[in-house]
N, C-alpha and C positions, 0 to 999 in steps of 0.2 A: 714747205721746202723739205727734201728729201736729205736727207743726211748719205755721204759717199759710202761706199760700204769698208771704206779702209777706214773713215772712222768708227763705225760702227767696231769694226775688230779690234778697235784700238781703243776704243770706250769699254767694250767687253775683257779686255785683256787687263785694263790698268784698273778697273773696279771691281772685276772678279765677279760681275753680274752680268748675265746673260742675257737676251734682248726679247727672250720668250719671257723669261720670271719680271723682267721691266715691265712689259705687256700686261699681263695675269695682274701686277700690282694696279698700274693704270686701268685696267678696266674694272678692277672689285670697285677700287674708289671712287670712280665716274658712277659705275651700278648704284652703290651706296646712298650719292649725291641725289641721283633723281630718285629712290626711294624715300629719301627722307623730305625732297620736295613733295611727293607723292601724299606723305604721309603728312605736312603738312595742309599741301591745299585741300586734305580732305578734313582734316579738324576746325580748316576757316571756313569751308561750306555746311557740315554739322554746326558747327557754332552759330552761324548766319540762321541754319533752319530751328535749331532750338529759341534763338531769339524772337523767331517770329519773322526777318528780314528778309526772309527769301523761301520762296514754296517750295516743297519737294519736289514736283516736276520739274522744278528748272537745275535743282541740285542735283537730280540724276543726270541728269545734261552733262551738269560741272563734271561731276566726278566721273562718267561715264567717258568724259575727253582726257580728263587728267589722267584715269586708266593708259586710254588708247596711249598716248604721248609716252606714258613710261618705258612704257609695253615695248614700243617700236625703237626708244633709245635703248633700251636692256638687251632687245637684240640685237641691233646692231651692234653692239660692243662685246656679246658673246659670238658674234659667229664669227 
């Protein structure tokens, strides 16, 4: 749901924050968010492969999609 734009100006006016620099903060922290997921799922697939639990063909798979998925949330939140 869209917020009216007289709120918006009135959001912008009574916080003295602008709805570009809102933006810019919401997107570093969402970027951020799926990086650090990124960088997780791939320490529990190395993990998995150093244990023995999982071959590396299939890990390249893993992380090969984990890539993908970041990839495509990182741009959409920069463009």
């Amino acid at each position: 749901m869209a917020a009216s734009p007289t709120v918006i100006a009135a959001f912008q006016t009574a916080s003295g924050i602008t709805s570009v620099s809102t933006h810019d903060a919401l997107t570093f922290v969402l970027a951020a968010l799926v990086l650090i997921w990124l960088a997780w799922a791939v320490f529990g697939i190395g993990t998995r492969v150093l244990d023995g639990r999982m071959s590396i063909g299939d890990a390249t798979w893993y992380v090969a999609r984990a890539l993908v998925i970041s990839m495509l949330v990182v741009f959409v939140l920069i463009r």
